[in-house]
C-alpha positions as a Markdown table, in Angstrom:
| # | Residue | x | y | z |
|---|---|---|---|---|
| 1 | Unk | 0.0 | 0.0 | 0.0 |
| 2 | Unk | 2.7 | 2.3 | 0.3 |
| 3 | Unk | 3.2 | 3.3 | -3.0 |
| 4 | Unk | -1.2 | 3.8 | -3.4 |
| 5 | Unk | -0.7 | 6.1 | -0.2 |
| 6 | Unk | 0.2 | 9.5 | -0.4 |
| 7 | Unk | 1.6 | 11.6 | 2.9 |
| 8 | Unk | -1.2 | 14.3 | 3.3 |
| 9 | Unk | -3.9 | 11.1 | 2.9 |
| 10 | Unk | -2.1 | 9.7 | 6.3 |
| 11 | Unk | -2.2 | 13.3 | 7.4 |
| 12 | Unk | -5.9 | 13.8 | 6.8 |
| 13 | Unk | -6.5 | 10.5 | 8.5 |
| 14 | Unk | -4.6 | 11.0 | 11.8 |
| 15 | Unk | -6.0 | 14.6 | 12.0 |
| 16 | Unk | -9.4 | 13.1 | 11.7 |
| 17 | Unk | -8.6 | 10.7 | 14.5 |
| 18 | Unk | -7.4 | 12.9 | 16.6 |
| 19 | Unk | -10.2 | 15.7 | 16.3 |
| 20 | Unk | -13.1 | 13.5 | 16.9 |
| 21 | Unk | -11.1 | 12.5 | 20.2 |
| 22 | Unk | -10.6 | 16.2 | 20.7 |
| 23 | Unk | -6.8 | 15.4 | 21.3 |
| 24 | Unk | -5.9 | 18.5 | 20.1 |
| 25 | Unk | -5.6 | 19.9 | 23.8 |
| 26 | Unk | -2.8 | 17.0 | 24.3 |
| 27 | Unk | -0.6 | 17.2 | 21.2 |
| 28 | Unk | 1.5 | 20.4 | 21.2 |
| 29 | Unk | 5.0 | 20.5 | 19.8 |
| 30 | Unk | 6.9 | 19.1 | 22.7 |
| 31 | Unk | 4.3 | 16.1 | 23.4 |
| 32 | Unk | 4.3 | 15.0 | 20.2 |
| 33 | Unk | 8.1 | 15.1 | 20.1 |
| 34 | Unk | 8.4 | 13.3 | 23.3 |
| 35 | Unk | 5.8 | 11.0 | 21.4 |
| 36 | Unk | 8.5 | 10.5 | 18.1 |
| 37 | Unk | 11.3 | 9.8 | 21.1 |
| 38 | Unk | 9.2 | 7.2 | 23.0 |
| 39 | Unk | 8.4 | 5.7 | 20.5 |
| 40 | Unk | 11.2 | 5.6 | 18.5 |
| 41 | Unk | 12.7 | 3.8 | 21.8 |
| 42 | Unk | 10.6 | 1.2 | 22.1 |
| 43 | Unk | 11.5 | 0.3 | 18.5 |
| 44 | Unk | 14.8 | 0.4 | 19.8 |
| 45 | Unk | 14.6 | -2.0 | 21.8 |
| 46 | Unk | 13.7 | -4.4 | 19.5 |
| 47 | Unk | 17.7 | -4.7 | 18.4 |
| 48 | Unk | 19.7 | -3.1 | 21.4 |
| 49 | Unk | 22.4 | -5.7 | 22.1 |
| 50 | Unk | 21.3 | -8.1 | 19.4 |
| 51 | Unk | 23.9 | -9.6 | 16.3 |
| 52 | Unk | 23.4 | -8.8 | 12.6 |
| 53 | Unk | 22.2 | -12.1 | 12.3 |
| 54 | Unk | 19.7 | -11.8 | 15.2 |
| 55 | Unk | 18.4 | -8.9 | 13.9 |
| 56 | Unk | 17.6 | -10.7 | 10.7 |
| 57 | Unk | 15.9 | -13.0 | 12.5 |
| 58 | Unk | 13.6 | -11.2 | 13.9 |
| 59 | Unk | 11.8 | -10.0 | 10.6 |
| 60 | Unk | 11.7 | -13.9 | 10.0 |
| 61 | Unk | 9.5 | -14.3 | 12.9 |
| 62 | Unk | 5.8 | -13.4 | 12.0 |
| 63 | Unk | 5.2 | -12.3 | 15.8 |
| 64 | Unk | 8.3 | -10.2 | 16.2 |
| 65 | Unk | 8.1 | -8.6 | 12.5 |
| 66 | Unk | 4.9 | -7.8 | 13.5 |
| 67 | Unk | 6.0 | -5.8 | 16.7 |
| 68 | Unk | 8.4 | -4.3 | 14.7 |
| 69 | Unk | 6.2 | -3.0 | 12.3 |
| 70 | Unk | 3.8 | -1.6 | 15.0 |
| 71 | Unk | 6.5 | 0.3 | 16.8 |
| 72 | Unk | 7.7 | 1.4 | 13.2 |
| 73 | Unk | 4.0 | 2.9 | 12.6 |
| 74 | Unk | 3.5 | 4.6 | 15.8 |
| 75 | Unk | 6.5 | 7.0 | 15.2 |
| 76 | Unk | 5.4 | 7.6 | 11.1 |
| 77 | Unk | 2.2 | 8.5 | 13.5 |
| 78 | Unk | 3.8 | 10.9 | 15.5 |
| 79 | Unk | 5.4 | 12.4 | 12.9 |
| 80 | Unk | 3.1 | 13.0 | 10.8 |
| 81 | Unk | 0.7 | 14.1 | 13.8 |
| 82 | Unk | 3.4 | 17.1 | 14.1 |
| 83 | Unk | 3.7 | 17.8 | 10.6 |
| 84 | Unk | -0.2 | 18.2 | 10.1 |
| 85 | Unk | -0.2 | 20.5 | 13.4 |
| 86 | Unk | 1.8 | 22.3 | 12.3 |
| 87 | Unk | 1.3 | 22.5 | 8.3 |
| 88 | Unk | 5.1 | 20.9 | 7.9 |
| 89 | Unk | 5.5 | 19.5 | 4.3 |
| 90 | Unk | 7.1 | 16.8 | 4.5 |
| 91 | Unk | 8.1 | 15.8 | 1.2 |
| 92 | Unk | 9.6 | 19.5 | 0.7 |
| 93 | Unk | 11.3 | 18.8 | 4.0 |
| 94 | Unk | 13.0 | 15.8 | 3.3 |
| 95 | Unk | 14.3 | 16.4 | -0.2 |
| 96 | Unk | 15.8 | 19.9 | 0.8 |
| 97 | Unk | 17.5 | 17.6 | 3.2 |
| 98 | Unk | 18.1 | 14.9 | 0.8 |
| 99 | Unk | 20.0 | 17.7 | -1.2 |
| 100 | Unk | 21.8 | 19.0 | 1.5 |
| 101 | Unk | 23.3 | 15.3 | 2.5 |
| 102 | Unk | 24.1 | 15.2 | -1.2 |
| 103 | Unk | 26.7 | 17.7 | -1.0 |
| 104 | Unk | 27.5 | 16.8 | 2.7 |
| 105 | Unk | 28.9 | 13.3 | 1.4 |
| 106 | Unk | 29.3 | 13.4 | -1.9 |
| 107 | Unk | 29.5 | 9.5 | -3.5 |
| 108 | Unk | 33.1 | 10.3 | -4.7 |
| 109 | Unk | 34.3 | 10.8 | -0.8 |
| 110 | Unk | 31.6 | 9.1 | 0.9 |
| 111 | Unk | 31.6 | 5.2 | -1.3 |
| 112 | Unk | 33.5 | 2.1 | 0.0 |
| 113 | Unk | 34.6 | 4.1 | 3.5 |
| 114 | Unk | 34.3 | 2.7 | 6.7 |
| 115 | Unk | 32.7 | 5.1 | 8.3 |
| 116 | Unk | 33.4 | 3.7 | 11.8 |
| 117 | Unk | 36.7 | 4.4 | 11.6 |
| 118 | Unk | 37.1 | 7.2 | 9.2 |
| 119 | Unk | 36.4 | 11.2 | 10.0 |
| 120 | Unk | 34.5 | 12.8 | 7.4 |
């Protein structure tokens, strides 16, 4: 479904969700940031301390792909809870960033390093 969804449909659908729960009152800036954060955590913790290969594993297991997935969609729902409260575009957003990470590391300086060990 991703690519039959666009971002201000997700928009219009969270804002509806929220205004017939009058959760307006409740999601301010820093709320819904602490909300992105939390969230973003608790998908965290999903791989903290695990292997490449346990990580893998994990989206083999329906259950645990699932939980994943649920975590992933509650911070998209954050985010796009602050973007609509705020009339953030999103798409503009992240390609003016996109561009600016293009000539931040470029492919002729950025390809094959190890970035681990090597200072940009």
């Amino acid at each position: 479904m991703d690519s039959k969804t666009n971002i201000q449909e997700l928009k219009d659908k969270i804002r509806i969700f929220c205004e017939v729960r009058d959760w307006d009152q409740y999601h301010d800036a820093k709320e819904l940031a602490i909300g992105v954060i939390t969230e973003a955590g608790e998908l965290l913790d999903h791989f903290r301390f695990k292997t490449s290969t346990q990580m893998e594993e994990l989206f083999s297991n329906s259950e645990k792909r699932s939980e994943i997935s649920e975590e992933m969609a509650d911070v998209l729902y954050f985010l796009l809870r602050l973007s609509q409260k705020y009339d953030i575009d999103l798409t503009t957003a992240l390609n003016k960033k996109m561009d600016k990470n293009e000539k931040r590391y470029p492919v002729e300086k950025i390809k094959g390093l190890n970035k681990k060990y090597t200072e940009l």
